[in-house]
C-alpha positions as CSV (number, residue, x, y, z in Angstrom):
1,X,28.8,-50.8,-40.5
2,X,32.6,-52.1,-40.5
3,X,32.6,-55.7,-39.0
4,X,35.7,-56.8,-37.5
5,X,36.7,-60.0,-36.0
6,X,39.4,-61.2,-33.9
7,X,40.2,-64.5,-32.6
8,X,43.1,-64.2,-30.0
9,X,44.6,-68.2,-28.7
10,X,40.9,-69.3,-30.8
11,X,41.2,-70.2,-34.3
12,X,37.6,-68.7,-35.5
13,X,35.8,-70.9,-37.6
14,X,33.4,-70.7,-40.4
15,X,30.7,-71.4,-38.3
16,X,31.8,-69.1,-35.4
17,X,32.5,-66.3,-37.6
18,X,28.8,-66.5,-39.1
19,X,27.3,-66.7,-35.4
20,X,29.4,-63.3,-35.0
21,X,28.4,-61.5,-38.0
22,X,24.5,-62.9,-37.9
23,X,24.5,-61.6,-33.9
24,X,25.8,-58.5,-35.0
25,X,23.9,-57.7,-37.6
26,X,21.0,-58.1,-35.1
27,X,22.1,-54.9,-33.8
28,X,21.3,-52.9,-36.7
29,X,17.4,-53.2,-36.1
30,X,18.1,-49.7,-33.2
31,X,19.0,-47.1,-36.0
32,X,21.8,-46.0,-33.4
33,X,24.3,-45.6,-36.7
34,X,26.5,-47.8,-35.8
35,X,29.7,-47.4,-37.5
36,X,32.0,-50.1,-36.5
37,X,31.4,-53.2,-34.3
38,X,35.1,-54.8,-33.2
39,X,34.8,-58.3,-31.8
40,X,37.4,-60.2,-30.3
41,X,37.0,-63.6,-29.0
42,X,39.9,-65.4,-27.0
43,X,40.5,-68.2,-24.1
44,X,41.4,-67.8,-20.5
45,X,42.5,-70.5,-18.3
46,X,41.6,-70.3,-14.6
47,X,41.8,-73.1,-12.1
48,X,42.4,-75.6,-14.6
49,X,38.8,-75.0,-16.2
50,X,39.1,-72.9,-19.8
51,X,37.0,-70.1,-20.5
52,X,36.0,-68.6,-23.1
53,X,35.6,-64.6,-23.3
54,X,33.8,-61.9,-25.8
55,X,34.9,-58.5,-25.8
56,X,32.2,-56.3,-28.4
57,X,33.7,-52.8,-28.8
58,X,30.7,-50.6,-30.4
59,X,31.8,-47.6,-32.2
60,X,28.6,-45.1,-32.7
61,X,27.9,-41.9,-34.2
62,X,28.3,-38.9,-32.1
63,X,27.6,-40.8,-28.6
64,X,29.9,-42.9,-26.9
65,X,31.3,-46.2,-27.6
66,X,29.5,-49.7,-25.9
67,X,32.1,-52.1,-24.6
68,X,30.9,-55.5,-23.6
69,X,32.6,-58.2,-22.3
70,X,31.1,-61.2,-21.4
71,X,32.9,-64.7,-20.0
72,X,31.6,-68.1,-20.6
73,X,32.6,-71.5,-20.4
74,X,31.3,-71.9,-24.4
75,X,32.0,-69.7,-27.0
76,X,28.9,-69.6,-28.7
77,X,26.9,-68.8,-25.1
78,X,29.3,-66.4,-24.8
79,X,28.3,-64.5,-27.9
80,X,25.0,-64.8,-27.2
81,X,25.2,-63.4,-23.8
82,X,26.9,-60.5,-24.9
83,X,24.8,-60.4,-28.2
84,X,22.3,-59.6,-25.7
85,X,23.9,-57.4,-23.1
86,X,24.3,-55.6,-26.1
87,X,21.0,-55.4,-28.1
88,X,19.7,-54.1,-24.6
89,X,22.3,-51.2,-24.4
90,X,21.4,-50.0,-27.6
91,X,17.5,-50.6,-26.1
92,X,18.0,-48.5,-23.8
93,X,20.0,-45.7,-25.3
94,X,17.1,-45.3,-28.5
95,X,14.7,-45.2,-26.0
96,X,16.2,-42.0,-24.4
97,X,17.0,-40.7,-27.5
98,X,13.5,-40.9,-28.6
99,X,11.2,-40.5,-25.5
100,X,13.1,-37.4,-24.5
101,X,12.5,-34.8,-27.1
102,X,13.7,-31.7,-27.4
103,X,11.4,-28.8,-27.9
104,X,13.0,-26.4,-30.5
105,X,12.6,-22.2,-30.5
106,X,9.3,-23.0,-32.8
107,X,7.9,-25.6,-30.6
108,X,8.5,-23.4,-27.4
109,X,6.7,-20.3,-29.2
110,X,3.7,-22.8,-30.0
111,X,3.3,-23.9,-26.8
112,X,3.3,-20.5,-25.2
113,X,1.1,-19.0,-27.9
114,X,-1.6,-22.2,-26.7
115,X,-0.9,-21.1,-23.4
116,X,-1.9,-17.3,-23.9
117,X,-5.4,-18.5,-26.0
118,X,-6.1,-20.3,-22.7
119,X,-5.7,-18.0,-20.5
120,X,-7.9,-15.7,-22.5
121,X,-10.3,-18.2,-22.5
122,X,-10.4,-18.5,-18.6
123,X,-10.4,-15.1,-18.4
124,X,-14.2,-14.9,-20.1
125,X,-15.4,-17.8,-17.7
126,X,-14.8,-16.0,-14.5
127,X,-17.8,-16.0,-12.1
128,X,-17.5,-14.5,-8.5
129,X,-18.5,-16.0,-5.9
130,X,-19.5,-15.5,-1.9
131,X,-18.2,-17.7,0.3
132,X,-19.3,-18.3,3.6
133,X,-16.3,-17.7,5.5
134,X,-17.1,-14.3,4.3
135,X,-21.1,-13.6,5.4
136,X,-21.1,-10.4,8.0
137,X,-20.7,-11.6,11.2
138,X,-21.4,-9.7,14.9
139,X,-18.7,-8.2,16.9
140,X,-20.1,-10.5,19.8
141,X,-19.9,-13.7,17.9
142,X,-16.6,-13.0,17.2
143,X,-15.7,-12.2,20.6
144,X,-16.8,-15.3,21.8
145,X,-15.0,-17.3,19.2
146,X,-11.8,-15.7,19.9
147,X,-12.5,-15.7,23.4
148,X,-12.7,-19.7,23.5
149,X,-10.4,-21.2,20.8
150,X,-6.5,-20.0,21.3
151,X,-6.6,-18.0,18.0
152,X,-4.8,-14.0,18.8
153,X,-7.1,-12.8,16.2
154,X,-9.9,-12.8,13.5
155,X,-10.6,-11.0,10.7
156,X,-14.2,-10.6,9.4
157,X,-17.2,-8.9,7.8
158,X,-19.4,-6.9,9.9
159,X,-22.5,-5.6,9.0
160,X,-21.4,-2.8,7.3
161,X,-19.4,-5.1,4.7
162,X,-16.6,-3.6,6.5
163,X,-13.4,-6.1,6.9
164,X,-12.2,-5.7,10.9
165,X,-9.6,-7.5,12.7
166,X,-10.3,-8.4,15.9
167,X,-7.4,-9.1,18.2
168,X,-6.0,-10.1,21.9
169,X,-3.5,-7.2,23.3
170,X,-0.8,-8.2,25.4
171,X,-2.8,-6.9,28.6
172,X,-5.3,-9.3,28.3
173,X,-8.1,-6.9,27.2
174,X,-9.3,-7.1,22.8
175,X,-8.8,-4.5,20.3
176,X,-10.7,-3.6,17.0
177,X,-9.6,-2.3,13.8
């Protein structure tokens, strides 16, 4: 990791440089392969007041680079603001890189293969089973059921296990099939 730091109208101390570096190098702890962190510290003036401003330009491997700026009234709060701003950009890109895996041709085959011993194994376990809704019911009955509720028809069992449909015909009158 290439360190690089830039003081611009702020004369960068031994002290403020070894703030930088031992910030930076808490950025190292992600495993993002970092390969360059460019900091550049200068001074603003603004309605008489002088603030101080971080700019962190994070260059990493095959993803795109983290730019951080971050304006205080003190230097060193101003590093550690953006130290932080930082660390939890890198957070947050590790965690999608890790929680979102991708599933190889090998890992798909796997999965489908588990997924065909499954079925298989549902397909022993089977059991039919009568329901109710299903029991041979009498023409009458069923008459009378369609006759009350504001169904146009109803299929059922009668006695001879045989599935009709009993319906309502435009004229008013019923009709079996």
């Amino acid at each position: 990791m290439n360190i690089s730091l830039t003081g611009r109208h702020v004369e960068l101390t031994d002290a403020i440089k070894a703030h930088m570096t031992a910030s930076i190098e808490t950025l190292s702890k992600y495993n993002m392969d970092i390969i360059s962190v460019n900091v550049i510290a200068s001074t603003q003036t603004k309605k008489g007041k002088e603030h101080s401003l971080v700019e962190y330009v994070i260059n990493l491997a095959h993803k795109n680079s983290v730019i951080i700026k971050q304006n205080d009234e003190d230097l060193y709060a101003a590093i550690d603001l953006a130290t932080s701003r930082a660390q939890k950009a890198l957070r947050r890109m590790h965690d999608r890189d890790t929680e979102h895996h991708k599933v190889g041709l090998n890992g798909a085959k796997a999965e489908t293969a588990d997924v065909k011993e499954a079925e298989e194994a549902m397909e022993d376990e089977i059991v039919p089973v009568a329901l109710d809704l299903y029991k041979p019911r009498e023409v009458e009955d069923v008459l009378n059921d369609l006759k009350e509720g504001g169904k146009m028809f109803e299929i059922f069992i009668d006695n001879e296990d045989k599935t009709r449909v009993l319906y309502k015909r435009n004229d008013g009158r019923f009709g079996l099939y």
